[in-house]
C-alpha positions as CSV (number, residue, x, y, z in Angstrom):
1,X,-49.4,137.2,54.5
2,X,-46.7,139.8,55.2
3,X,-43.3,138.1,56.5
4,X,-41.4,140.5,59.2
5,X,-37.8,140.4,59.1
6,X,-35.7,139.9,62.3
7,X,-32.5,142.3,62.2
8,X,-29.5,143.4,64.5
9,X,-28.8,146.7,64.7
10,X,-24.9,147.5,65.6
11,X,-24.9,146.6,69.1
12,X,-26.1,143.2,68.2
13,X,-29.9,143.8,69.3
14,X,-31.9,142.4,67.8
15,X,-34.6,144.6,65.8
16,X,-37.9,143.8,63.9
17,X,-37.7,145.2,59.9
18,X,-41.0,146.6,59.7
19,X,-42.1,146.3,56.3
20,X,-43.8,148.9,54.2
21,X,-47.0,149.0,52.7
22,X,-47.7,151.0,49.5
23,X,-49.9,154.6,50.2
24,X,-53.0,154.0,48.5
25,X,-56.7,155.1,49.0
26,X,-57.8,151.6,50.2
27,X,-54.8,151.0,52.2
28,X,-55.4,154.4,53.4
29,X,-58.8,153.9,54.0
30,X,-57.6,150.7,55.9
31,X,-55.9,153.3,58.6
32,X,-59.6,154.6,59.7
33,X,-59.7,151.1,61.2
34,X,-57.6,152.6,63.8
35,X,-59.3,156.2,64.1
36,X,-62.6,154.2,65.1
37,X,-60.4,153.3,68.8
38,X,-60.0,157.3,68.9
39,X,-63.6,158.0,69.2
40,X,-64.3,157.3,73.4
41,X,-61.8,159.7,73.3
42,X,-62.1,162.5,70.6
43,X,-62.7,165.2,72.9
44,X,-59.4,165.0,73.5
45,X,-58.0,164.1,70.4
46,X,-59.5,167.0,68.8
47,X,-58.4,169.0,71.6
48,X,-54.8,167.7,70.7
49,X,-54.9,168.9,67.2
50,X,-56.2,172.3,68.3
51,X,-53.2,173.0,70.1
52,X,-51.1,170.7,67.4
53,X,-51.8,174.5,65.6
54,X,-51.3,177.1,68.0
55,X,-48.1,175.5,69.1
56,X,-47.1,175.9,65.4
57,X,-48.1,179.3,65.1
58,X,-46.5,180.5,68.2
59,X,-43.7,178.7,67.2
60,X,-43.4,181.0,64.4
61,X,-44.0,183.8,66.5
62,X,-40.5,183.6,67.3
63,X,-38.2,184.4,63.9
64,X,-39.8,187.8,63.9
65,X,-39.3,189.0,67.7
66,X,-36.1,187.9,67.2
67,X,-36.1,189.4,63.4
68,X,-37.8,192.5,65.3
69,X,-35.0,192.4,68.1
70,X,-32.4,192.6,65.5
71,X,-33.6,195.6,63.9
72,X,-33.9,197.7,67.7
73,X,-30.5,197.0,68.1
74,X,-29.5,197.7,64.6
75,X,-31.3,201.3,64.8
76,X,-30.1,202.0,68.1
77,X,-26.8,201.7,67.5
78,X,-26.7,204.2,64.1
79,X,-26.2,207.6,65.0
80,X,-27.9,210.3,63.1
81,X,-27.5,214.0,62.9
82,X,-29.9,216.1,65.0
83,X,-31.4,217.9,62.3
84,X,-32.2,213.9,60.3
85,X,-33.9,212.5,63.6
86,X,-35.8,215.8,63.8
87,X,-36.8,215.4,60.0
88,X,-37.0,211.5,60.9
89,X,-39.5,211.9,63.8
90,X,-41.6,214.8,61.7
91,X,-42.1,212.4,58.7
92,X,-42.9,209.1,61.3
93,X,-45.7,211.7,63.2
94,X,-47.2,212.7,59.7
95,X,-47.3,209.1,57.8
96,X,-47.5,206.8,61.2
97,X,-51.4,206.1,60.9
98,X,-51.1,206.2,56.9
99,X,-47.8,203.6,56.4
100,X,-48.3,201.6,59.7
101,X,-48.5,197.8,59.4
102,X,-46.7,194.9,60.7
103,X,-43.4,195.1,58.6
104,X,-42.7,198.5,60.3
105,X,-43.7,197.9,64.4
106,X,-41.2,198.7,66.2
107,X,-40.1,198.1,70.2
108,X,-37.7,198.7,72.7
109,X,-35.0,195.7,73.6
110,X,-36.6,195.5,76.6
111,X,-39.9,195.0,75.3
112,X,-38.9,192.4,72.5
113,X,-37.0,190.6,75.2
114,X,-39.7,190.2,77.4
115,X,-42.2,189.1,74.4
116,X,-39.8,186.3,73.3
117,X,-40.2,184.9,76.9
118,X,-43.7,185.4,76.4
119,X,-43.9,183.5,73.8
120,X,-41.8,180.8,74.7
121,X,-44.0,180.3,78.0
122,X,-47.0,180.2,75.6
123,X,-45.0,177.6,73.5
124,X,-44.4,175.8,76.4
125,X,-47.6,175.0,77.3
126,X,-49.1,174.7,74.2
127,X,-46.4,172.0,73.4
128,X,-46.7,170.2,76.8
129,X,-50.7,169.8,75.9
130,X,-50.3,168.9,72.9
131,X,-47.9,165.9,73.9
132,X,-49.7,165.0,77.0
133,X,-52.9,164.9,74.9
134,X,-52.4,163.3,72.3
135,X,-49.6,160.7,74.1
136,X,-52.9,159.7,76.3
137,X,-55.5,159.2,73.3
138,X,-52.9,157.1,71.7
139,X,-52.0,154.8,74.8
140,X,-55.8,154.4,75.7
141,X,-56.9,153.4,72.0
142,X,-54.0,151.4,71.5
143,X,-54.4,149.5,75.0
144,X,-58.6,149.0,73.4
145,X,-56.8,148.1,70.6
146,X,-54.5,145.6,72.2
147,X,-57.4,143.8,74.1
148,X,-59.5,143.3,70.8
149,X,-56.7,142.3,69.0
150,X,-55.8,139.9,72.1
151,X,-59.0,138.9,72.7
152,X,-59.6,137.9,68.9
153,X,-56.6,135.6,68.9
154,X,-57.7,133.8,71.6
155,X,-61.0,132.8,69.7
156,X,-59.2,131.7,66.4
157,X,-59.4,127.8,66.3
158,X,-56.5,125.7,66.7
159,X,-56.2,125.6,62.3
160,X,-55.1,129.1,62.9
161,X,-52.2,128.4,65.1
162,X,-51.3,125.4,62.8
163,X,-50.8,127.8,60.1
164,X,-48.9,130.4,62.0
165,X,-45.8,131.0,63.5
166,X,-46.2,131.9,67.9
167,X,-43.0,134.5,66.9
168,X,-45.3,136.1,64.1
169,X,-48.5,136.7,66.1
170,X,-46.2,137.9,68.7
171,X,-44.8,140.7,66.5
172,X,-48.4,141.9,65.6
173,X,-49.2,142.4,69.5
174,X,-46.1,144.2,70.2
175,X,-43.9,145.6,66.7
176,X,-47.2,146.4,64.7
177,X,-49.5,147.9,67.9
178,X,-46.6,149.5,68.9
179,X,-45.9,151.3,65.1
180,X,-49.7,152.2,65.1
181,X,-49.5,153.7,68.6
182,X,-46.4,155.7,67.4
183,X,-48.5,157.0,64.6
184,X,-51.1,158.1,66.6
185,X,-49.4,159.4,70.0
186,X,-46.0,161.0,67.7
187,X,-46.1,160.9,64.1
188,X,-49.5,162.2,63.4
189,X,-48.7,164.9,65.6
190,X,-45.8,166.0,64.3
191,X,-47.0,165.5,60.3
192,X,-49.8,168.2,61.3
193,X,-47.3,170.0,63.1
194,X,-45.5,170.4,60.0
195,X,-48.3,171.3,57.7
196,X,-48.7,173.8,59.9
197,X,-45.3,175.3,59.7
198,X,-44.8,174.9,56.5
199,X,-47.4,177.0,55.2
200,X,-47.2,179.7,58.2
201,X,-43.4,179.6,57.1
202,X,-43.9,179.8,53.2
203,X,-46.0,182.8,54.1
204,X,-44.1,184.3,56.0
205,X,-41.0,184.4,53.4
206,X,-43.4,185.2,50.5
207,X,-45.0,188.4,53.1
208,X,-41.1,189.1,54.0
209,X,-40.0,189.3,50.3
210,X,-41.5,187.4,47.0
211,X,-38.4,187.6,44.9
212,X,-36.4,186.1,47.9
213,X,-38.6,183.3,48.4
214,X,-39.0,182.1,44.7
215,X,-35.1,182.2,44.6
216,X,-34.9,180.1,47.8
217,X,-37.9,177.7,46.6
218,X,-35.5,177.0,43.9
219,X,-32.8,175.9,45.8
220,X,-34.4,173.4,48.3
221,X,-36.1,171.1,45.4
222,X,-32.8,170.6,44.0
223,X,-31.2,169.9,47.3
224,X,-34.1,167.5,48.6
225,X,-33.9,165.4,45.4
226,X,-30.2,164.5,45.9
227,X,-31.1,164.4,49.8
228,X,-33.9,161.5,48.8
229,X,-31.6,159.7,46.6
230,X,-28.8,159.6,48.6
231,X,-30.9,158.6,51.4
232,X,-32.7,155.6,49.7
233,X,-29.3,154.1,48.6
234,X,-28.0,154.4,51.9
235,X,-30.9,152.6,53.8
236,X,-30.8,149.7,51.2
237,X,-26.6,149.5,52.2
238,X,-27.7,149.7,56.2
239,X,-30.5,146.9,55.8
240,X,-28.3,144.9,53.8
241,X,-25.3,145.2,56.7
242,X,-28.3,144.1,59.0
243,X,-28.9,141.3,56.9
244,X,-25.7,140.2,56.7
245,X,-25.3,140.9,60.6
246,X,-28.4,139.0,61.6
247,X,-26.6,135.6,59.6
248,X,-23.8,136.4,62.1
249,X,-26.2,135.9,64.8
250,X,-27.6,133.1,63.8
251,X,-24.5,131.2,63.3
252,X,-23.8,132.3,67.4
253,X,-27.3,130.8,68.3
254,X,-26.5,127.6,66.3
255,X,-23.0,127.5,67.8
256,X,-24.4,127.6,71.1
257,X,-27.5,125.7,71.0
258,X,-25.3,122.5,69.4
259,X,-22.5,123.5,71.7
260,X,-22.4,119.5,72.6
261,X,-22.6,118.6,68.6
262,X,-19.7,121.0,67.8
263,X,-17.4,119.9,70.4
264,X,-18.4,116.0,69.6
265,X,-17.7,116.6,66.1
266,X,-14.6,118.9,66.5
267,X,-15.7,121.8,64.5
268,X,-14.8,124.9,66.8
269,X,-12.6,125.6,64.2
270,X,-15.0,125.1,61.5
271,X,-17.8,127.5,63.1
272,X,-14.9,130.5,63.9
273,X,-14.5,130.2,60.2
274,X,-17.9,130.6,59.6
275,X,-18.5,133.3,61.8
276,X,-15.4,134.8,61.1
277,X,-16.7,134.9,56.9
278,X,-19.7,136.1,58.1
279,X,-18.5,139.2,60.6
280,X,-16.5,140.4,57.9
281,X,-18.9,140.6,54.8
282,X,-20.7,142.9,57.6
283,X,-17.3,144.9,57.6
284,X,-17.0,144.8,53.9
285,X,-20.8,146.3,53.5
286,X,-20.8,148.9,56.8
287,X,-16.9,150.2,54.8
288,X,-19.0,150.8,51.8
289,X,-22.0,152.3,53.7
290,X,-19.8,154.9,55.5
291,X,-18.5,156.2,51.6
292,X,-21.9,156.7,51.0
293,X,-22.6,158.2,54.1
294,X,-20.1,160.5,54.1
295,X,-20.6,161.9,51.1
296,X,-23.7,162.2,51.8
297,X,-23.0,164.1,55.0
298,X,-20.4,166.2,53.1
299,X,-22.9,166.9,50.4
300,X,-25.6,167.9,52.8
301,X,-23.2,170.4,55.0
302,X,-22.1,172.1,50.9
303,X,-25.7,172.8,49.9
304,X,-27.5,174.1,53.5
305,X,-24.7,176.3,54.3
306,X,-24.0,177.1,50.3
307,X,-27.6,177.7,50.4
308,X,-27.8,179.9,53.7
309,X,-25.2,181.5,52.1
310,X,-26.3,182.3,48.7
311,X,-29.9,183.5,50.2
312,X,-28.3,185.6,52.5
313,X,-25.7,187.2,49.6
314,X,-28.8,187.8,47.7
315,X,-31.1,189.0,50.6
316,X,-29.1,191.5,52.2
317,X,-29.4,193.6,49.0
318,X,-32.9,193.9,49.3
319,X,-33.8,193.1,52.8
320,X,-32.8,195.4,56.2
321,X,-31.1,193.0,58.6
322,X,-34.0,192.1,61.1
323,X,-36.2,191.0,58.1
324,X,-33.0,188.8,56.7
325,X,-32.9,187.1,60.1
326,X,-36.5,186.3,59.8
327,X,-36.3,185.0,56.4
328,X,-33.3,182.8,57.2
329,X,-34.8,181.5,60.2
330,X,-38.2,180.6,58.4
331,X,-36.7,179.0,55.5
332,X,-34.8,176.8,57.9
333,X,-38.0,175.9,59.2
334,X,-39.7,175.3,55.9
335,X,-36.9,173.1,54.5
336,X,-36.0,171.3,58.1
337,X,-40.0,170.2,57.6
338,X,-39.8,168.9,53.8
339,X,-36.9,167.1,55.0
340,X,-38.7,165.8,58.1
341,X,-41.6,164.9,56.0
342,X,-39.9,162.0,53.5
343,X,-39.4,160.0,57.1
344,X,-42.9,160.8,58.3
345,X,-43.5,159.0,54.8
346,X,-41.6,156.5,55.2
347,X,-43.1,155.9,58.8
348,X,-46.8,155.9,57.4
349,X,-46.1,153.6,55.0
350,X,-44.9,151.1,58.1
351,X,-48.3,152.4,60.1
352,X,-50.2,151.5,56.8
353,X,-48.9,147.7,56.2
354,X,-48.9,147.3,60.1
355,X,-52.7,148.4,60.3
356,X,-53.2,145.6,57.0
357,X,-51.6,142.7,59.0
358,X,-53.8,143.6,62.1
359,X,-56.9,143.8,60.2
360,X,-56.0,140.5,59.1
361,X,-56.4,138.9,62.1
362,X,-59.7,141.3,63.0
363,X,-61.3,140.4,60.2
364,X,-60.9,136.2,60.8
365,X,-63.5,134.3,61.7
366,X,-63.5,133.0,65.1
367,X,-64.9,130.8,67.3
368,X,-67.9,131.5,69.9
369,X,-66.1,132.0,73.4
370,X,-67.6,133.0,75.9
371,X,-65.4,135.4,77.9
372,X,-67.6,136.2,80.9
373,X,-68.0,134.2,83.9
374,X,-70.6,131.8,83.4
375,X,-72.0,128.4,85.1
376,X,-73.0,125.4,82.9
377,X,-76.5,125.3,81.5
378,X,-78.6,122.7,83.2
379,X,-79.7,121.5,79.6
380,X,-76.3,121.4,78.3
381,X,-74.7,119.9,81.8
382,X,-72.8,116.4,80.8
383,X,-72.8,112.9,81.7
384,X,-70.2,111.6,80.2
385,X,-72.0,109.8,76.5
386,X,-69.8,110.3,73.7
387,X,-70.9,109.3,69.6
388,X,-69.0,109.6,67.3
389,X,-70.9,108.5,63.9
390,X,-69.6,107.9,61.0
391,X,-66.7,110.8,61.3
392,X,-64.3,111.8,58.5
393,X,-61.8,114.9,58.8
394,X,-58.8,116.0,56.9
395,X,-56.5,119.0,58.6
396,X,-57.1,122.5,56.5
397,X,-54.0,122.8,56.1
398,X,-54.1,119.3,54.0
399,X,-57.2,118.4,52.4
400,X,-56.0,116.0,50.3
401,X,-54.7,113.6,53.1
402,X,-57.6,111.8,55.2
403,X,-57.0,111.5,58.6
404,X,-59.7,109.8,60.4
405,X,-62.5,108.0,57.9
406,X,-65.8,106.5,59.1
407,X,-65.3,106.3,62.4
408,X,-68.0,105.2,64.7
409,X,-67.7,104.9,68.4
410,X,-69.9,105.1,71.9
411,X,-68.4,105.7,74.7
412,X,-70.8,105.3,77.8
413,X,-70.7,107.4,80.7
414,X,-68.3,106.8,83.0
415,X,-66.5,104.5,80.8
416,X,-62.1,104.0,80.1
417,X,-61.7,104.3,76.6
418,X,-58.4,103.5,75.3
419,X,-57.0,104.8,71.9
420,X,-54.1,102.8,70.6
421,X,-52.3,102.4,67.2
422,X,-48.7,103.0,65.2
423,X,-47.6,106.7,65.4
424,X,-49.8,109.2,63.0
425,X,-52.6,106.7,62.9
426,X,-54.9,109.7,63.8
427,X,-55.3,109.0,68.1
428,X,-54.9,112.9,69.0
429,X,-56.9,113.8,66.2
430,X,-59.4,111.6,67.3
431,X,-59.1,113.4,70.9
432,X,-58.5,117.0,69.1
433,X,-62.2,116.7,67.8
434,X,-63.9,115.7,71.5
435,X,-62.5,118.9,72.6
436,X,-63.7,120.6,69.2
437,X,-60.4,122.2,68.1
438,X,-61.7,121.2,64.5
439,X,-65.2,120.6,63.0
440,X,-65.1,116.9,61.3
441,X,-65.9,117.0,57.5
442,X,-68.8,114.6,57.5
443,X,-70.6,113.1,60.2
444,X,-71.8,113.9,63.6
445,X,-70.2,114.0,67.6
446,X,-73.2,114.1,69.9
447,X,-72.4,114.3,73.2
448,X,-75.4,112.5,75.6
449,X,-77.4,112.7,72.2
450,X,-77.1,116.1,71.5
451,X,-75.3,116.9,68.4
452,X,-72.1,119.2,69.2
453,X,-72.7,121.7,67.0
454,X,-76.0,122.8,69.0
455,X,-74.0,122.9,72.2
456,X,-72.3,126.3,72.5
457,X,-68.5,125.3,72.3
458,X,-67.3,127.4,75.7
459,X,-70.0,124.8,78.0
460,X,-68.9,122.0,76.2
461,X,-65.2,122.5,76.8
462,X,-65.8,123.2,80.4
463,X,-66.6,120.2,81.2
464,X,-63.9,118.5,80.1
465,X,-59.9,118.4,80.7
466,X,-57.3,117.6,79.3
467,X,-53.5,116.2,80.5
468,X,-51.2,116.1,77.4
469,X,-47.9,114.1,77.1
470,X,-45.6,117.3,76.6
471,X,-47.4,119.4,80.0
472,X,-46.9,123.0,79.3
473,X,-46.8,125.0,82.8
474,X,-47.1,128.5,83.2
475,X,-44.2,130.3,84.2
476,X,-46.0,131.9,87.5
477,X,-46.1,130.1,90.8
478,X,-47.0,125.9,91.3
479,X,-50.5,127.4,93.1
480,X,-51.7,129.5,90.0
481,X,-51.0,126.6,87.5
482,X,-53.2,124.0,89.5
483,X,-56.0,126.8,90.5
484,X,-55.9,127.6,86.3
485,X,-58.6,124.5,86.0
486,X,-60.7,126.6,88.4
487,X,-60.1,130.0,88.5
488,X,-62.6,130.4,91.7
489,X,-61.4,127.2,93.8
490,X,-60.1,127.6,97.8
491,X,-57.0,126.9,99.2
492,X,-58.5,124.0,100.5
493,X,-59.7,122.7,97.2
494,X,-56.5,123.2,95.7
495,X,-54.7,121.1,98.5
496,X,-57.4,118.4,98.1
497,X,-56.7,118.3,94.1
498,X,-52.9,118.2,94.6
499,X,-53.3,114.7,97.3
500,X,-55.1,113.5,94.8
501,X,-52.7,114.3,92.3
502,X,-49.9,112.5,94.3
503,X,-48.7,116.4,94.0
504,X,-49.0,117.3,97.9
505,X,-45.6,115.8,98.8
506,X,-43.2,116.9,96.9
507,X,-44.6,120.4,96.6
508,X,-44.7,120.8,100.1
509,X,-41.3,119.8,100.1
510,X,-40.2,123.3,98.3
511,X,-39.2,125.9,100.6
512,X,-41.9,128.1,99.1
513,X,-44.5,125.2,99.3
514,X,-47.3,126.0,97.0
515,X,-45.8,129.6,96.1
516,X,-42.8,128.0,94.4
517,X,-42.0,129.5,90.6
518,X,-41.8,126.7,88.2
519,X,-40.1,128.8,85.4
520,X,-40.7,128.7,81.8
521,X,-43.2,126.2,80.6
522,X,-42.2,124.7,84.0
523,X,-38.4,124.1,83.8
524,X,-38.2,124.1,87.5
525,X,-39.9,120.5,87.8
526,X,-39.0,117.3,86.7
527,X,-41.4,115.8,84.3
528,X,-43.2,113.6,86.8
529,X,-43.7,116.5,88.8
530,X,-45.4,118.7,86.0
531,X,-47.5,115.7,84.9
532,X,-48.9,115.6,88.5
533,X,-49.6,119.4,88.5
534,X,-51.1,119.1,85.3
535,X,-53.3,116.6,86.8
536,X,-54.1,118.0,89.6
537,X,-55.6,120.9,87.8
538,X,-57.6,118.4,85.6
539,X,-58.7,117.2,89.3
540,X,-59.8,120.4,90.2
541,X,-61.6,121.3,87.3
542,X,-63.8,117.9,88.0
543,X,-64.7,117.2,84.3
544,X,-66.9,115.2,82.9
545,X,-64.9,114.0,80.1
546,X,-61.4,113.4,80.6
547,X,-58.5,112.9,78.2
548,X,-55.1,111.9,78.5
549,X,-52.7,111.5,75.8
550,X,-49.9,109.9,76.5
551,X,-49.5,111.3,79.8
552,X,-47.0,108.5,81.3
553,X,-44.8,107.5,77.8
554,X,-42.1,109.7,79.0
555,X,-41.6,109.2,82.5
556,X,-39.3,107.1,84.3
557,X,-40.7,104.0,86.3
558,X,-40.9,105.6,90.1
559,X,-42.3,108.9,88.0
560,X,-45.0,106.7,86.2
561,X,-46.2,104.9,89.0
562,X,-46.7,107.9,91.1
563,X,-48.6,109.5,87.9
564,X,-50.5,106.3,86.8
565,X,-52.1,106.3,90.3
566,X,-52.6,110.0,90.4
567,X,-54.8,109.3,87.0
568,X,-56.1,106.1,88.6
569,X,-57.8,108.5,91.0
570,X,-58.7,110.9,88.3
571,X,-60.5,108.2,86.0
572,X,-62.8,107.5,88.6
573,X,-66.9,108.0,87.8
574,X,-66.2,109.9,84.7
575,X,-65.9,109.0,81.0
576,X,-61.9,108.7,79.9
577,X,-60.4,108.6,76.7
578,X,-56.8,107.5,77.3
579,X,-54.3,107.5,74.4
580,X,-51.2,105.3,75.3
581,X,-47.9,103.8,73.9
582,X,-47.5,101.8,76.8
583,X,-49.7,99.3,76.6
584,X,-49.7,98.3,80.1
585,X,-51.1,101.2,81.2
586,X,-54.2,100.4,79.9
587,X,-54.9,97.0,80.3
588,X,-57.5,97.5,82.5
589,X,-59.6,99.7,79.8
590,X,-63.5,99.3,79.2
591,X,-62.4,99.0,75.6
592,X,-59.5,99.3,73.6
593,X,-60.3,100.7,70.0
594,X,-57.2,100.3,67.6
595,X,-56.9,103.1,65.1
596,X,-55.0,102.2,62.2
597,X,-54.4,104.6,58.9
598,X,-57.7,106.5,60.1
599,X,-59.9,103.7,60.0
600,X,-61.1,102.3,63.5
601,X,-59.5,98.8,62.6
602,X,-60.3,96.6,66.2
603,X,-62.5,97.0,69.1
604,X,-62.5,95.1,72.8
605,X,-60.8,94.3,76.0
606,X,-57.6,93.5,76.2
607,X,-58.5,89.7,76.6
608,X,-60.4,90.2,73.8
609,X,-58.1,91.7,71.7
610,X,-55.6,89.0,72.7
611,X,-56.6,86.6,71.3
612,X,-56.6,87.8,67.9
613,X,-53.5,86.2,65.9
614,X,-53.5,88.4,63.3
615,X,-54.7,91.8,64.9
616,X,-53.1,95.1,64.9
617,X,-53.4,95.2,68.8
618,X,-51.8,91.7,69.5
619,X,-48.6,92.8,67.4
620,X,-48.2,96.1,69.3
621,X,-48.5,94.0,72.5
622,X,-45.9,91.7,71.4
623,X,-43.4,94.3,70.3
624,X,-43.3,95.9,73.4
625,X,-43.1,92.7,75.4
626,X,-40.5,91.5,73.1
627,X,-38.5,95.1,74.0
């Protein structure tokens, strides 16, 4: 899978490195993934090209009014004898209909003058549809675009996420959509544009003068070659200077983040070195990069002037000076789009590797969710009976270690199951597969005797609910994060889930009440407070199956009372499976089922469990006491 870089441009920003892809046909033919989101709106589109071309042609229109222009004045100013203009005007009445054709039309000033704003009115417009066009396909195929892509990573299973970085998925919905749309709205608009020009302004020279043109066709090769070189070494010195200033920044971050560590540890001293080494290798590189540049620069400004200058040397012995005007001006056009067209190049091949790494993710096989509003099935509607027979499963990601191995449970409806065991003993997997975030490798879940897999996946999951130990609120308001386990609940019903939460009190404590902004992932709160939220939208969402892992082992003692009540409350007439450190807290389980090394190792009550000497259970019970 493609990596992105992270850079820092010079202002410290942060920038993401798109990287290239190479221009092939199948990576080219990977790009008419994207052309099939123009098609709702082609009309358009091809409406957009259409006028891609006349605002290149009338573009051109202007080098020979102005061409034109130049050669009124020039006449007009030359004065003549009488008896020449007579000779003159007999000659242009006898060959006028035999010698006419565009070289020799000829107008007044005034004329020329009021054709050049002509055309740049006609210019205007054909440029402002063109943009407006084209810049409305783009954001409209790119937002379609957006919500598939969007829409896709919602249904990729949990191994997905285990296997990719948040940051990188990130990028694809905003760096990658964004270098597509750019293509599409921009780019491609501007590489037709100058297709167009080129070849209206290579015809032009050749029409103006041949001999001209070949002699200025041989100077531009020359001058793009050392233009391309000069530019490639001088992007590998700025990306390296980004490098080295994006280690900079990461030593800040560090610095800060550990700002307790460092000034525990004395080391201010130690990290100013550090940053100081590293701020000045970006000095060291940018020192060299500005040579380069410069030369570059100085270069560049030698050969388009030398070059203006050479053409128009040659040119003015065999061109009048309207025609030399035109041929100056249409040779900077031709060479300003060659030069144009190595960034457009280098822009495609960021478009192509962007448009790989989202097809990547199109082309995954997700899960069936059901995106639609919908009401359980009365055939699939749950009680609460859980099997799980004879179940195996390894993580994808690591096949060759066995989580979970013949494990056989049967969990009654209604019933308080409680997971316990050491750390990585496989208790959230065990949970992870009721909720169906991974397929077990061998043997069957059947849920009230139905086997899982003929269930459809989005009615099993809403009927269940789950309050993890590490709560992750949304960063909106306290009343959209409870009202998230039911999307269509009252203000009422909300209220009821929160006094049942033990949640009513201290939210209606809050100035805002219910409309109070709990911040990112819920900073806002304490922990006991976003446990209770987080129950209270389990409460809401009145599942039938209920888990809770380790939704009390970090709270303090006033925190985990109020919480252990709240999920007292919860518990009650539906089937729980309770994961817990704290052993106390489930002391008054069904059953306890001890999990040890991924085998199911003891099963009971706690008096049950007890009085076993030599049982996993017992030793956990008298550790903690012991503590």
């Amino acid at each position: 899978m493609a990596s992105r870089k992270r850079n820092f441009n010079s202002n410290g920003k942060a920038e993401d490195e798109t990287p290239k892809a190479k221009i092939t046909r199948e990576s080219l033919r990977e790009m008419l993934f994207v052309f099939g989101y123009l098609k709702p709106y082609k009309t358009k589109f091809i409406l957009g090209l259409i006028f891609i071309a006349l605002s290149a042609f009338s573009t051109m229109i202007f080098p020979f009014l102005l061409g034109k222009m130049i050669d009124s004045a020039t006449v007009s100013q030359v004065k003549l004898p009488g008896e020449a203009i007579q000779a003159l005007k007999g000659n242009a009445s006898m060959n006028m209909m035999s010698n006419w054709n565009l070289k020799d039309m000829n107008f007044s000033m005034n004329t020329l003058l009021l054709l050049i704003f002509i055309q740049l009115i006609v210019q205007m417009v054909f440029s402002f549809m063109r943009i407006y066009l084209l810049t409305e396909v783009g954001e409209r195929s790119l937002a379609d675009l957006r919500s598939d892509l969007f829409s896709k990573l919602l249904t990729m299973p949990m191994s997905f996420y285990s296997e990719r970085r948040v940051g990188e998925l990130s990028s694809r919905m905003s760096s990658d959509l964004s270098q597509i749309q750019d293509t599409v709205s921009f780019q491609l608009a501007e590489f037709l544009r100058g297709i167009f020009t080129m070849f209206i302004g290579l015809a032009a020279i050749f029409w103006l003068s041949a001999e001209l043109a070949l002699v200025m066709l041989a100077v531009v090769p020359v001058i793009a070659v050392l233009a391309v070189v000069f530019g490639v070494k001088i992007r590998k010195m700025s990306r390296k200077a980004q490098d080295q200033l994006a280690d900079s920044g990461t030593i800040i971050q560090e610095a800060f983040q550990g700002i307790a560590t460092v000034k525990a540890f004395t080391n201010e001293g130690f990290e100013r070195n550090r940053y100081a080494k590293s701020i000045y290798s970006v000095v060291s590189i940018a020192i060299s990069n500005a040579r380069y540049r410069g030369a570059f620069v100085s270069f560049m400004i030698f050969s388009v002037f030398g070059a203006i200058g050479f053409v128009m040397w040659y040119g003015v012995k065999i061109l009048p000076p309207g025609e030399l005007t035109m041929f100056v001006i249409f040779s900077v056009f031709v060479g300003g789009t060659i030069a144009g067209f190595a960034d457009l190049f280098s822009q495609l091949q960021k478009t192509i590797g962007a448009t790989q790494r989202v097809r990547e993710i199109m082309k995954e096989t997700g899960e069936s969710v059901n995106f639609d509003p919908f009401s359980v099935a009365f055939e699939f509607r749950l009680k609460g009976e859980v099997v799980f027979k004879n179940i195996a499963f390894s993580y994808p990601s690591r096949k060759e270690m066995k989580v979970l191995a013949d494990i056989n449970i049967h969990a009654m409806p209604g019933e308080q199951i409680a997971i316990v065991g050491p750390s990585g003993a496989g208790k959230s997997t065990l949970t992870a597969l009721i909720l169906q975030f991974y397929k077990p490798d061998s043997g069957v879940i059947l849920f009230d005797g139905i086997e899982s897999s003929v269930i459809p996946l989005t009615q099993i999951r809403s009927q269940m609910a789950l309050v993890p130990q590490d709560v992750m609120l949304f960063g909106g308001t306290i009343y959209e994060n409870i009202i998230y386990g039911k999307p269509e609940a009252t203000k009422a019903q909300v209220e009821d889930a929160a006094n049942k939460a033990n949640a009513h009190e201290f939210i209606s404590q809050f100035p805002e009440g219910y409309e109070t902004i709990v911040g990112e992932r819920g900073v806002k709160l304490s922990g006991g407070q976003r446990q209770r939220i987080a129950i209270a939208r389990a409460v809401l969402k009145d599942p039938a199956i209920l888990i809770l892992d380790e939704a009390t082992s970090s709270l303090d003692s006033e925190s985990e009372k109020l919480v252990q009540e709240a999920l007292e409350n919860l518990m009650k007439n539906r089937t729980s499976f309770v994961i817990a450190h704290r052993l106390s807290t489930v002391r008054n389980a069904d059953r306890i089922i001890v999990i040890q090394n991924g085998y199911v190792t003891e099963i009971g009550t706690h008096a049950q469990l007890i009085q076993r000497a030599d049982g996993m259970y017992k030793r956990l019970v008298d550790l903690q006491f012991q503590e």
